[in-house]
C-alpha positions in Angstrom: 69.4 62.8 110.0 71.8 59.8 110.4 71.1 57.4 107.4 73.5 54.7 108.6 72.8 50.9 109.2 74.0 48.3 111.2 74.9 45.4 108.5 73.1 41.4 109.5 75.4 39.3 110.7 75.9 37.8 106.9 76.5 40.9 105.4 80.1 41.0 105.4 81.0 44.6 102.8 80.1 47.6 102.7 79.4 48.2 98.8 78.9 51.6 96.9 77.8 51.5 93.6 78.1 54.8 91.2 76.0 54.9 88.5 77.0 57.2 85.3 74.9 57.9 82.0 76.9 58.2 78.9 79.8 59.8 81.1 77.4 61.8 83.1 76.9 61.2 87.1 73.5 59.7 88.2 73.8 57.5 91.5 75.4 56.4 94.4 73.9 53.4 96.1 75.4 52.4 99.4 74.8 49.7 101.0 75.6 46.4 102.9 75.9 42.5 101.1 77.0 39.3 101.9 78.4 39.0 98.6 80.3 41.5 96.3 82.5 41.7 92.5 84.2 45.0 92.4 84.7 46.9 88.8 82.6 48.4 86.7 80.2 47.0 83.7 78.7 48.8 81.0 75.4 48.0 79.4 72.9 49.4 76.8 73.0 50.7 73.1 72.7 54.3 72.8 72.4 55.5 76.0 75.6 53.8 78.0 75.3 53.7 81.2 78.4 52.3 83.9 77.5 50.6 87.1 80.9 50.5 89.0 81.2 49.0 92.4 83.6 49.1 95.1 84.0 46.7 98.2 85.2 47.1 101.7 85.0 45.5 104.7 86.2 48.1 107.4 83.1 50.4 109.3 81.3 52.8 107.5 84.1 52.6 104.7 81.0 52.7 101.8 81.9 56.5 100.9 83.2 55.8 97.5 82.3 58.4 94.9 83.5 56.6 91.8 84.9 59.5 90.0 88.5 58.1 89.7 86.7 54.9 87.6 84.3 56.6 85.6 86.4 59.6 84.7 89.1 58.2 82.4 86.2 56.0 80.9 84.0 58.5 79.8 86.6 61.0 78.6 87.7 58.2 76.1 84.7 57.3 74.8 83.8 61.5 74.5 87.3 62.0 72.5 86.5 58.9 70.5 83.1 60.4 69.1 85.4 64.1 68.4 87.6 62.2 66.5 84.7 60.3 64.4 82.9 63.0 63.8 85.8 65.2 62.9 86.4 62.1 59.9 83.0 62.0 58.7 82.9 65.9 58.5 86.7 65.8 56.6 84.9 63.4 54.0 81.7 65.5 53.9 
């Protein structure tokens, strides 16, 4: 099954977007835009989740995982809860 597209004439990137949940994988979208701002945003409260997107403009280039971006990310925010719940357990 070949799940590739040709992109319209205005669609100039390829995009792929990863999606993570509190520094857990959930998606990758791929697709074609005329348009595209590459990073990564967080939203919510609570439950985090990071949308990061990567642009390219060479054929089929769209087979970015994400990993490298959301890696660092969520192994910060996971050492940052140790370290708070190792100070409200040292004043407990």
């Amino acid at each position: 099954m070949d799940l590739r597209r040709q992109c319209a004439a205005n669609e100039k990137f390829c995009i792929s977007t990863v999606t993570n949940l509190n520094g857990f994988f959930v998606t990758i979208d791929r697709d074609c835009a005329a348009f595209c701002k590459e990073g990564c945003e967080e939203h919510g409260y609570g439950l985090f989740y990071t949308q990061c997107t990567r642009c390219c403009n060479d054929p089929l280039c769209n087979d970015y995982d994400g990993a490298h971006y959301y890696r660092p990310k969520s192994s910060k925010r996971l050492a940052n809860w140790f370290l708070l719940g190792t100070a409200i357990f040292s004043i407990l």
